[in-house]
Structures are given as C-alpha cells and as structure tokens.
C-alpha positions in Angstrom: 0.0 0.0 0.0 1.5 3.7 -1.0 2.8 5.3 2.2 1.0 8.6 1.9 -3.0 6.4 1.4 -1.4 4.3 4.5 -0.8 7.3 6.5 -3.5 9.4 5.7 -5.4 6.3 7.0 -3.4 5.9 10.2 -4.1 9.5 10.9 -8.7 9.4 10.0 -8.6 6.1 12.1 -7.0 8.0 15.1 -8.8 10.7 15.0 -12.1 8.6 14.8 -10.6 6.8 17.3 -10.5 9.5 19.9 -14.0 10.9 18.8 -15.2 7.5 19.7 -13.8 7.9 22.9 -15.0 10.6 23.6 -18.3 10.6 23.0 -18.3 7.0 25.0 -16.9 8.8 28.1 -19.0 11.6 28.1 -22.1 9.6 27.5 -21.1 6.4 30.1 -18.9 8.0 33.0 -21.0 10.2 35.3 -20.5 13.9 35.3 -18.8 13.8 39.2 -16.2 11.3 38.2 -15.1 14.0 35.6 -12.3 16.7 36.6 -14.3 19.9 37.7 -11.1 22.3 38.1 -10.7 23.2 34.9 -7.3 25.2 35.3 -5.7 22.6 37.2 -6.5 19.9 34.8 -5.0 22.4 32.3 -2.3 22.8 33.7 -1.2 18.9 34.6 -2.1 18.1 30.9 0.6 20.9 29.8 3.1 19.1 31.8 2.0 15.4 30.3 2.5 17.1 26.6 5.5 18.9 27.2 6.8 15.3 28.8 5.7 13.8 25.5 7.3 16.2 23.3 10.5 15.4 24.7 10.1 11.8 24.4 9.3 12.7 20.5 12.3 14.7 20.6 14.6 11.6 21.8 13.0 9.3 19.8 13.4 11.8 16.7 17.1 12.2 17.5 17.9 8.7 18.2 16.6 7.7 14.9 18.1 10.5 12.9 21.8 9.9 13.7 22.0 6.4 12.4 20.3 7.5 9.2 22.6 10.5 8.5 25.6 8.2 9.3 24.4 5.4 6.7 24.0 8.7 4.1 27.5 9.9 4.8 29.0 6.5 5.0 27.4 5.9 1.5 29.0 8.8 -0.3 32.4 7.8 1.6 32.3 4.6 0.4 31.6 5.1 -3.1 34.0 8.1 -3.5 36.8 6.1 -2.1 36.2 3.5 -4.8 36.6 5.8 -7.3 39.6 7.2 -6.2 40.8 3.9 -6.0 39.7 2.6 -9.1 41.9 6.0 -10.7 44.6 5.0 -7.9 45.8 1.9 -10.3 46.8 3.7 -13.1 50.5 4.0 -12.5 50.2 -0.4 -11.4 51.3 -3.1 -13.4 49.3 -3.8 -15.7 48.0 -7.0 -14.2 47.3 -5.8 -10.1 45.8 -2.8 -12.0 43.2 -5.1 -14.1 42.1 -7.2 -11.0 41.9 -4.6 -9.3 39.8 -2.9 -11.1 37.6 -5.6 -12.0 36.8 -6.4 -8.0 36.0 -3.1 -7.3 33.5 -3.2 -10.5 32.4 -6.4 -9.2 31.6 -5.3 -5.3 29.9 -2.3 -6.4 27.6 -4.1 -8.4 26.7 -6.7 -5.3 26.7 -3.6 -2.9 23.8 -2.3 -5.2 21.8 -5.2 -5.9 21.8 -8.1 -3.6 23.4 -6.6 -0.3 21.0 -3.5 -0.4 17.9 -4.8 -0.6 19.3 -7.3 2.0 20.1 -4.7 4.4 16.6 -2.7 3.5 14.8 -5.9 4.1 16.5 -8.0 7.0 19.3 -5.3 8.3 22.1 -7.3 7.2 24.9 -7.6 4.9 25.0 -10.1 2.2 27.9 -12.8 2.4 28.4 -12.3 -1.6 29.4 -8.5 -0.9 31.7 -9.6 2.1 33.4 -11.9 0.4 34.0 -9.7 -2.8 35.3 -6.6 -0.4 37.6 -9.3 1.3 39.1 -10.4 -1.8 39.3 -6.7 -2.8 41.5 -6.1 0.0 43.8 -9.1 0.1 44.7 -8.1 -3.8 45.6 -5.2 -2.8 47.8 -6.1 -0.3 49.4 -8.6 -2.5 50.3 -5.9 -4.9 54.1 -5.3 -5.0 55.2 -2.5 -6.2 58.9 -1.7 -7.7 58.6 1.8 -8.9 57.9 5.2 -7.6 55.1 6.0 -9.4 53.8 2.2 -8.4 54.6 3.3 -4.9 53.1 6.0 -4.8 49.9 4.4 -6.5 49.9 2.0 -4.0 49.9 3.8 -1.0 46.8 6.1 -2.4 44.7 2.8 -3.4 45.9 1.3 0.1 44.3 5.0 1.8 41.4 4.4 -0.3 40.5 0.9 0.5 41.1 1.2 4.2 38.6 4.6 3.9 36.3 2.4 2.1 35.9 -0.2 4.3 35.5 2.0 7.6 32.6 3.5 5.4 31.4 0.0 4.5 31.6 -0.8 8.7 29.7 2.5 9.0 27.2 2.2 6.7 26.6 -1.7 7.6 25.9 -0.8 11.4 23.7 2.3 11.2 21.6 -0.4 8.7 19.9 -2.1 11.7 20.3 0.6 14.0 16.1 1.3 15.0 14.5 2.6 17.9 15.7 1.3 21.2 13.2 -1.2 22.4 11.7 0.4 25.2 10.8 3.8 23.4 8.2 2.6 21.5 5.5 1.3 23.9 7.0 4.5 26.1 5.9 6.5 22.9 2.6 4.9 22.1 1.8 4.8 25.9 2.6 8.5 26.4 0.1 9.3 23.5 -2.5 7.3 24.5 -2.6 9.0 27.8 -2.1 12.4 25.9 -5.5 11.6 24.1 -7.1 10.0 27.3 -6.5 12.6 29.8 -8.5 15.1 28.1 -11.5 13.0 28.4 -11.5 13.8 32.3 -11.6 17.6 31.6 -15.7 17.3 31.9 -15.9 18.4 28.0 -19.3 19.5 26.5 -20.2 17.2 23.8 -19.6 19.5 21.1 -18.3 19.3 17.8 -15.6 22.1 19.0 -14.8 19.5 21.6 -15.4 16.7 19.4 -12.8 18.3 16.7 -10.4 18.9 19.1 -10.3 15.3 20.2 -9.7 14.4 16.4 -6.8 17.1 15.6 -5.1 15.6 18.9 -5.3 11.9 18.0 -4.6 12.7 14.4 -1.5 14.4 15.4 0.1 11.8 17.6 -0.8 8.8 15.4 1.2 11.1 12.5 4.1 11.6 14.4 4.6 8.1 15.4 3.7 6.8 11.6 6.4 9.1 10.4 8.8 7.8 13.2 8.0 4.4 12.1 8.7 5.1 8.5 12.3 6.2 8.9 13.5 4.2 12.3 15.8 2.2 10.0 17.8 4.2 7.5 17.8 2.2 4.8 14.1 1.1 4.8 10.8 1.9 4.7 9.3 4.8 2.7 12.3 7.5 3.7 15.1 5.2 3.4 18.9 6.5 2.1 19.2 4.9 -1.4 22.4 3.4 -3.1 22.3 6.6 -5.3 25.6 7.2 -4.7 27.1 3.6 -5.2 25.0 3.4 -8.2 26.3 6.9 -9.5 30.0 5.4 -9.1 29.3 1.9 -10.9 27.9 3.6 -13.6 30.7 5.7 -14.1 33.2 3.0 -13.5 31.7 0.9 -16.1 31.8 3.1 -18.7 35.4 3.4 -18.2 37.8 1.9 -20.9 
C-alpha cells in the first residue's frame, strides 16, 4: 500500500478513534467522576505534553543519527572506490586489471543483492563480504617496484582502508532502530495524551469533538512518520544506493 493512502489512513482512524472515545466517556462516565477544576487539569495536561514532546524529541534524535551516518557512510564509500579505481593507473598492468575488476564487481553486489538485504533484514550479504575481502587481500598482494607504483599503491591502500570503515559505518547504522523500550513509552505516552483530556468534563460538542480528532490525528502522524524512517535504509524514507549506483555507472563506462 503507497505510504502517503497508509498514513493518511493511520491519521482518519486515530482521530475517529479518539471521537469514539470521547463521545463514550461523556455519555457512560458520570459527570462527578469527571475533573471539575478546569485550570488545574489544564495545567497537569501541559506538563503530560510537554513530557511527551520530549520523548518525541529523543525518539526523533535517536533515529536520525543512524540514518545521517548510513548517508555519509554511503558517499564515503563510493567516493573512495573511485579514487581507488583511478589509484591503479600507475600499477602493473595485471594488479591494476584485478583490481579494477573487484571493485567493478563489489559495487555491483553492494547495489543489488546486499542492499535490498540490508533494506529488508538489516544485514549484509555474504556475496558483498566476500567480494570486499578479496578486494583487499589483492591489494595487499600488490608489489610495487617503482615510484610511481609506490606512490599508487599507498593512495589505493588509503582508499581501500577509507572504504571499508565506510562499508563498517554504513553496515551498522543499517539495523540501528528505535531502542526497544521507546516505543511502547511512545505509544503509551500518547494514548494517555488523548485519554487525559477526556477527564476535563468536555461538552459534547463538535468544538470539543474536533479537538479530540486534531489531537489523535497528530500523535498517530508523528509516530507513523517515526515508524517510517526508524531504520535508514528502509521503509518509505530510506537513504538509497544513489551514490554507489552513480559510481558503478561511471566505472563501467570506463575503458
């Protein structure tokens, strides 16, 4: 189902939700069990949303680092590969034609099989693993006899070792979600955000009915848009291999 019908329908159930509500309390608890001081309540329930915002807050920031780390480990990966891939020039001919090739090679797995691996089970895939680890042991087998080989080898060497810590980087902020006990804190807190105002002793209006709605609606659309980019590299705002892609293109079309 597209993300935008799914929400929008996350966000009309919740807000029926807590009209529902509503209307059941106000019609089935008697009046004296409701709060009668008014500006108290008020004031308690301003404390219960400012507590919730900052749960939101945490939640939002705890979420967001691991993504922008998996979008900056992305780019760092695939611009170290092309750096390496120009590193071989000065090579012998044959280290500089394996070389190549393997980088060609793991970019195309890091594309195709490992990312939709890591966007659908938050792990790598063993054929990228193995392709990055033969990467690297050809490039330490590479001996070089000249200066300008030298010198070539010690920028692929820079490039490969920057590329990997990327590849680390962007492999563990994959499966990095919410921590486990945020989200029943998060759906608790908002239930009681919804809940508590049905103790104020509200009219059964539609002013009061509405604002029941716009409340619900709000808090299920926050959470649905938490949900939707808890893991960075799925679900509807995921980071994409846009980068990675950019660089096996280009590589490919390389003599």
């Amino acid at each position: 189902m597209d993300v935008m019908l799914t929400g929008t329908l996350v966000t009309i159930g919740a807000a029926a939700a807590s009209v529902g509500g509503f209307l059941l309390i106000s019609k089935v608890v008697p009046r004296r069990w409701l709060v009668a001081d008014t500006d108290a309540a008020s004031t308690l329930y301003a404390t219960i949303g400012m507590a919730y915002a900052i749960l939101i807050a945490i939640a939002a920031i705890a979420i967001w680092e691991p993504r922008s780390a998996a979008a900056s480990s992305t780019d760092l990966e695939a611009g170290s590969l092309v750096e390496a891939y120009w590193s071989t020039d000065q090579l012998a001919p044959a280290d500089r034609t394996e070389v190549r090739d393997l980088i060609v090679a793991y970019l195309g797995e890091a594309t195709g099989p490992e990312w939709t691996r890591l966007r659908v089970r938050h792990e790598p895939d063993d054929g990228a693993e193995l392709l990055f680890t033969e990467l690297r042991r050809r490039v330490d087998a590479v001996r070089p006899r000249t200066d300008p080989e030298q010198n070539a080898y010690a920028q692929l060497s820079a490039q490969i070792s920057a590329a990997a810590g990327a590849r680390s980087g962007r492999l563990q902020a994959a499966g990095e979600g919410m921590p486990g006990l945020l989200w029943p804190v998060l759906i608790a807190g908002g239930l009681v955000s919804v809940v508590f105002l049905y103790l104020f002793g509200l009219e059964r209006t539609f002013p009061n009915g509405l604002m029941m709605a716009v409340v619900g609606a709000m808090i299920a659309l926050l959470l649905f848009v938490l949900y939707q980019v808890e893991y960075p590299l799925s679900r509807a705002f995921a980071v994409t291999p846009d980068s990675l892609t950019t660089a096996l293109a280009r590589l490919r079309g390389l003599p």
